[in-house]
N, C-alpha and C positions, 0 to 999 in steps of 0.2 A: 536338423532339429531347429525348431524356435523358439527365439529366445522370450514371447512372449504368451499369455494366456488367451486364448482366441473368448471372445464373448459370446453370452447365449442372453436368447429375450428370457429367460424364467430368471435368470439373476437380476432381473431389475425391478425395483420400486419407484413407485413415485410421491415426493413432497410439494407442497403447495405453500409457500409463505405470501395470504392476501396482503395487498397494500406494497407488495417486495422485502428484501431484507432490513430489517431495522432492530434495535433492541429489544422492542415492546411487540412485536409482531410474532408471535409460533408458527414455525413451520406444523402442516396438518399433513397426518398420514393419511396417503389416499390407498391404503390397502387391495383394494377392489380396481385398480384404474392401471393403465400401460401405457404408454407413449407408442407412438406408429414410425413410421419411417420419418430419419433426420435431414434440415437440407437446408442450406445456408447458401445467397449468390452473393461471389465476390466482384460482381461486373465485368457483362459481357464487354468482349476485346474487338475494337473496328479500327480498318488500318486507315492511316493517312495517304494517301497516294495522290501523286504529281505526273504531269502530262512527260514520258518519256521524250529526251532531247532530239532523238534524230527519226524515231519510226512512228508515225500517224497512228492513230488510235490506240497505241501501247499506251501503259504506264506504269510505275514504278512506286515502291512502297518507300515512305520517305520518315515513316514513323509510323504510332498507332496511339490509341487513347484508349484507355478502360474506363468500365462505367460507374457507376454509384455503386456503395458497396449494401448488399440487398441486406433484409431482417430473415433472423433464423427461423426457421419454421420445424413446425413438428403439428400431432395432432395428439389430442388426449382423447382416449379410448377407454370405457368402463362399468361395471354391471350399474342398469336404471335400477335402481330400488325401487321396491314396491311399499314401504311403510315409512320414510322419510324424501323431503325434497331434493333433488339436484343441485347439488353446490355446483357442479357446471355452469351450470342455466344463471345460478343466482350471480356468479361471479363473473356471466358473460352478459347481464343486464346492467351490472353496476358501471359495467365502462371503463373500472380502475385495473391500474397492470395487476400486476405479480408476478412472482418471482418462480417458475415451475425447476426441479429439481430432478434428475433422473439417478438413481444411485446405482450403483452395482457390486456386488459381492459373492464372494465364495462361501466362505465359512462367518462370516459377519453376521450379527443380526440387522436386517438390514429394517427392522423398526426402529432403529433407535436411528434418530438420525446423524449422528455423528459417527456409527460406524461404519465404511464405506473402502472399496478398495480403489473406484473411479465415480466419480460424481460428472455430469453436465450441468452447465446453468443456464436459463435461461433470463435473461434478467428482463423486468420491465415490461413483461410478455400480455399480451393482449388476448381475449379471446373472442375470437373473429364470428364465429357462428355456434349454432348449438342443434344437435339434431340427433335421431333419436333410430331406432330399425323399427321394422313393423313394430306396430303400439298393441294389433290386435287377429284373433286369427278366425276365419269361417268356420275350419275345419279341422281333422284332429292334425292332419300332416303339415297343417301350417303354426303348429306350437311348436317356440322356441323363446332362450332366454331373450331379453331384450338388453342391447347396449345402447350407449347412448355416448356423445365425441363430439367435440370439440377442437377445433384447429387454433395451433395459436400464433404468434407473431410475434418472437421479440429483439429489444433494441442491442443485446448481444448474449452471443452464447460463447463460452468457456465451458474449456474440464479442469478439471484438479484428479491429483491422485496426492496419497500423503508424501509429505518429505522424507529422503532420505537426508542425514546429514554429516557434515565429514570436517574436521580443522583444516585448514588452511594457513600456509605461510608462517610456517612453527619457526623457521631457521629468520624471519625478520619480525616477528613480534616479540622483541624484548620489552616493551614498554605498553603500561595499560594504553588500550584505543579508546579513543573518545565519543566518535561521531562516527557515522560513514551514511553515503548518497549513493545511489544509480544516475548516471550522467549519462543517458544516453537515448538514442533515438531508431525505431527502426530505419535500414536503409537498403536498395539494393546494390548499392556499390556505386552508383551513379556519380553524387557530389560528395559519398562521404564511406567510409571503409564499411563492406556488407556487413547487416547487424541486426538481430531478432531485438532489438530494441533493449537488451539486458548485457551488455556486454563488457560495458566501462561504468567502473565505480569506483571512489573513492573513500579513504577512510583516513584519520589522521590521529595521531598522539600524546601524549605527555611530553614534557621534557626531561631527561634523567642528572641530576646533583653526582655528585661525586668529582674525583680528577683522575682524567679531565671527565666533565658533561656533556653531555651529546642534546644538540638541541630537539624538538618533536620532529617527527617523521609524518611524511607524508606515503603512504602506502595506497596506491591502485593497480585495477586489471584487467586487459584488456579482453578477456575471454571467457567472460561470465565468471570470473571467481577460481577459475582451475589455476591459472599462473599467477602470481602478483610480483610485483615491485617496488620497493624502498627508498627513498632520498631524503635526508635531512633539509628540514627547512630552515636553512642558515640565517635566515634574517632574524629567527628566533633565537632563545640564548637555553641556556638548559632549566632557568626556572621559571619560561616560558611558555605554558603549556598550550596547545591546539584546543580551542574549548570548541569550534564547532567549522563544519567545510559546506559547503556549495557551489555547485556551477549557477555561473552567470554570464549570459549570451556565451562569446565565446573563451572565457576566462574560468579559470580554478579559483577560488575564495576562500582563503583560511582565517578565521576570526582567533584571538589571543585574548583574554579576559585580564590577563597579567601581562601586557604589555600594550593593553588600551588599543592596540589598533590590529590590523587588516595586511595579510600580505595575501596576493594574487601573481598567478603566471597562468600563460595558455593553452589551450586544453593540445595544442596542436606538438609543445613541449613533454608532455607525456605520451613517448612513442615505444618505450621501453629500453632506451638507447639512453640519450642525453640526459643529463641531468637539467631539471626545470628553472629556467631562472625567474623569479622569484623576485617581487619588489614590495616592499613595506611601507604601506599608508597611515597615518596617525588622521591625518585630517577630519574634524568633524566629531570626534570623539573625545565628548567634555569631561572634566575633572571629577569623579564618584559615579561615571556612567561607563563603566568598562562590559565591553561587550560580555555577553554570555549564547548565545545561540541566533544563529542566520536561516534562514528559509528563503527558499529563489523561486519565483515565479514563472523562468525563461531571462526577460532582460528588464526583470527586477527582482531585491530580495530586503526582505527586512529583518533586521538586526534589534535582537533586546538586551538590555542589561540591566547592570545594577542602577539602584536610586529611580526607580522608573522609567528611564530611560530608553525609546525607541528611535531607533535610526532607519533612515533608507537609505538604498542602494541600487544606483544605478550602470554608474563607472567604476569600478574599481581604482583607475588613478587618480579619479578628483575624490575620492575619502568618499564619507556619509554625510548627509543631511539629517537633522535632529526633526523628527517629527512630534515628540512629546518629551519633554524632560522634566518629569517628576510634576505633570500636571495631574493627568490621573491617577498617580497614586507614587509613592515614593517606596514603594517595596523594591524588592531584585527582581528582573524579570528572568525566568530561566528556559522557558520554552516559547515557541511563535511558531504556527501553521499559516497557509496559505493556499487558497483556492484559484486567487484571480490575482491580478492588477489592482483591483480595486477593493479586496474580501480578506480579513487574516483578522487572526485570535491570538492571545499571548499568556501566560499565563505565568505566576512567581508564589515569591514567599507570601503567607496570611491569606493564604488561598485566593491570590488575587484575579480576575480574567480580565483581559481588556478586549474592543474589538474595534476595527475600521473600517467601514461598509462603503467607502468612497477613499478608498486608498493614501490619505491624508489625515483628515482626524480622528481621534481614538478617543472611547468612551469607557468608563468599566461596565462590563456585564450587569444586567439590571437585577442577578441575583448569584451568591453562587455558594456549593454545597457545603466548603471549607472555609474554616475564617483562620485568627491567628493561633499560629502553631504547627500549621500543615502547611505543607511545598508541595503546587503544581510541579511535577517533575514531567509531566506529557501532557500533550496536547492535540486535538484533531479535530479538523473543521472538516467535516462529510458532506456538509454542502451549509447555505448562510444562516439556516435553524437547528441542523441536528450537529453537538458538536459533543468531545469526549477530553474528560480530560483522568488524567493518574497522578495518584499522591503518594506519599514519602510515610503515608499510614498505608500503603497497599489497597488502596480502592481504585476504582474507576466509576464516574460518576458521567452520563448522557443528558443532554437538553434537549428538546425539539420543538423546541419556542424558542430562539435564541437566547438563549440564559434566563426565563422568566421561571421556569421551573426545573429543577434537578431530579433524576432517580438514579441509584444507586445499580451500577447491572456489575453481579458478583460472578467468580469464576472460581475453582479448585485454588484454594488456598488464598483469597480476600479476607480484608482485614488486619495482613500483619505484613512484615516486611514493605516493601518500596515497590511501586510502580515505575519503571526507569522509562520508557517511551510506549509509543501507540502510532499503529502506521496501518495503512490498508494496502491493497493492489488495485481493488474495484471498489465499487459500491456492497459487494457481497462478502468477500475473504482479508479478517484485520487478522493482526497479528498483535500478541503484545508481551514487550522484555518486563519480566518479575523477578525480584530480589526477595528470596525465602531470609525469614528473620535469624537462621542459619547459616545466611552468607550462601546461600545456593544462589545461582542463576539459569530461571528457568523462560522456555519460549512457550508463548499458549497461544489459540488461533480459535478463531471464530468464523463460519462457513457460514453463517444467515446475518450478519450484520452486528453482531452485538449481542445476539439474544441470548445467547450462550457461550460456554468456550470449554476447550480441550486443551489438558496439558500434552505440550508434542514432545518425542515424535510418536503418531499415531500406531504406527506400527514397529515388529519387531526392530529394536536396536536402540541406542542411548545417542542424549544429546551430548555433545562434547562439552567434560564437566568446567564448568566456571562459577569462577567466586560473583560475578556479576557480569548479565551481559546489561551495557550501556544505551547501548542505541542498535535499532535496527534499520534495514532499509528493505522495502518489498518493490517490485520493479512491477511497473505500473502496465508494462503488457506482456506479462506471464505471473500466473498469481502462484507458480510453480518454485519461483527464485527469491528467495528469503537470506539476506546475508545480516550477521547476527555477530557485534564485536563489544567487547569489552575487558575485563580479568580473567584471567586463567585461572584454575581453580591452587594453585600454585600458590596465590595472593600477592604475585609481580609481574609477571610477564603480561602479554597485553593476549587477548585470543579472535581469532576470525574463525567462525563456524558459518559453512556456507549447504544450503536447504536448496536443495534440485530433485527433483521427479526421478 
């Protein structure tokens, strides 16, 4: 028997988000329309071949190279109406993408578009031509309906199916979790252990009081989230807490908010074997600018804190460089995204946003939705105009002007409780950690960018219950893998709840 559902073409619909996914954008039922056969080139394979040593015109395969990696294709197929225009046609004139969406279901209504049991995306997708079947007939045996199709083109395609979700590493989360990353890179074994790009991730902790204390933990794992790992970070002391972690080049990064500085060890020390050794940086890090949250870019990451206070980071042993101290504003800063080297937003108390468009100096946002009284607690740069942030009143507020105007994009349950983080996979599927004014902690998700959102998990079964989840981390090539840590619903112990297909 199999262990799977085989698919049929009558369970599928298709949606259409012009312009692609964004908050302000609706996905359009295209009721009447199908998608045709799917097909995506990951580049053809040509060997390298060298003139064999001893035998005349032989030769020998000494390597190979593959090609570009091709755009997804499909065709959209669907009845010509005879009493309105061709939104095909209109949307194959206009030149601009969109976002085509293919759903499938069983039992699902599959007009709504968030109920779905596997969805494809196509993002960015182009529509290449536009064309029609006979328009007209001489005779009676040449009547029939008329379709009309379009092929499209886009910059990638994904599936999603909803998350199942399951706790993790119960026997080493004694202590609430603060943070946690994905560290990691596809690979095929070549320079670096084989790895679907979601494999190693990190998360870190509190420190716990009592006698004796145990300093914060650092917790990662190597196999997407099934096994994890434990080691106290001894340079820490027990009323030292982990307030935020990141890779950087080839280094581990743990920031301290109560102990002003930075300790790092390398990534090459977390094997599941040794313990990491661990060295503690103070340097650079001025008196009322104690870290609060780091973002890495590859081999750089920048660091915000209290008294307004931004740092960068480059090396880990040479400390941070001060890029702004309490120029821009002298609030806390409690959260910082990052696009580029040169691109990142930060956001604190008095609902403050800063931003730096040349990876050096920082400005505040030329407008922003919250003023004093509200904490930016997330933050999310989608690209250098459309950006998101979450408050400590439970909203989330979008620009796409870079901060010149705000709108409010609500979800099940805004307005109360806390916004604790905002994190995407792609340009299409965000995720975001909510704190009910109940002390619940709940994960919500959003499948067109923002426009909307579902409390998860979408289908049968519960999220494992937490008093708060803190931070999440969505792994940026599978929108499938959602790790989700914070309190346990306990109100002590620390919780990892990890979201796989």
């Amino acid at each position: 028997m199999s262990d799977f559902i085989p698919n049929k073409r009558g369970l599928s619909r298709v949606f259409i988000i012009p312009g692609g996914a964004r908050p302000d954008h609706a996905p359009v039922f295209m009721s009447c329309m199908r998608a045709q056969a799917q097909s995506k080139e990951f580049g053809d394979v040509e060997d390298i071949e060298a003139p064999h040593m001893s035998r005349p015109g032989a030769f020998v395969k000494i390597g190979e190279v593959q090609g570009a990696d091709g755009r997804a294709q499909t065709t959209l197929e669907g009845r010509y109406a005879l009493d309105i225009r061709s939104e095909l046609l209109k949307w194959a004139k206009l030149r601009c993408p969109v976002d085509v969406h293919l759903h499938w279901g069983v039992c699902e209504d599959l007009s709504d578009f968030n109920s779905f049991k596997k969805i494809a995306v196509y993002e960015e997708a182009r529509l290449t031509s536009w064309e029609t079947d006979e328009a007209g007939a001489l005779q009676s045996d040449d009547e029939a309906p008329i379709l009309e199709s379009a092929p499209i083109s886009g910059r990638n395609l994904f599936e999603y199916v909803p998350l199942n979700f399951s706790k993790k590493a119960e026997d080493l989360t004694t202590k609430e979790i603060t943070d946690v990353i994905y560290c990691d890179d596809p690979s095929c074994g070549n320079c670096a252990d084989e790895s679907d790009g979601c494999k190693v991730a990190f998360a870190v902790t509190i420190g716990e009081g009592g006698s004796p204390g145990t300093p914060p933990d650092i917790l990662y794992t190597l196999d997407g989230g099934l096994n994890w790992y434990a080691h106290d970070i001894e340079e820490l002391d027990s009323a030292q807490d982990a307030s935020g972690v990141a890779c950087l080049g080839s280094n581990v990064v743990v920031i301290s908010a109560d102990a002003a500085s930075l300790v790092y060890a390398p990534l090459t020390d977390f094997d599941g074997e040794a313990d990491p050794e661990f060295e503690e940086v103070t340097t650079g890090f001025e008196a009322g600018g104690a870290p609060n949250a780091i973002w890495s870019v590859g081999n750089k990451a920048w660091v915000v804190g209290a008294g307004g206070h931004i740092y960068v980071l480059t090396d880990p042993s040479a400390g941070v460089t001060v890029q702004d101290n309490a120029i821009a504003t002298i609030s806390d800063y409690k959260c910082v995204h990052a696009i580029s080297r040169y691109f990142a937003i930060a956001g604190g108390d008095g609902g403050v946003v800063a931003v730096t468009e040349d990876g050096e100096t920082w400005a505040l946002s030329p407008s922003t939705p919250v003023g004093v009284g509200t904490t930016i607690n997330a933050i999310y740069a989608k690209t250098k105009k459309e950006w998101f942030i979450g408050t400590d009143g439970g909203q989330i507020y979008y620009t796409l002007d870079g901060g010149q105007h705000w709108t409010e994009a609500t979800f099940p349950g805004s307005g109360s409780g806390e916004v604790e983080d905002i994190v995407m996979a792609n340009s299409t599927v965000m995720y975001v950690a909510h704190t009910t004014a109940a002390n619940v902690g709940r994960v919500l998700a959003s499948f067109n960018g923002g426009y909307d959102f579902v409390v998860l998990p979408q289908m049968p079964g519960l999220l494992p219950g937490a008093e708060k989840y803190s931070a999440l981390a969505a792994c940026a090539y599978d929108p499938d893998k959602l790790i989700a840590v914070g309190i346990d619903d306990d109100g002590s112990t620390g919780i990892i709840t990890l979201g796989t297909d």
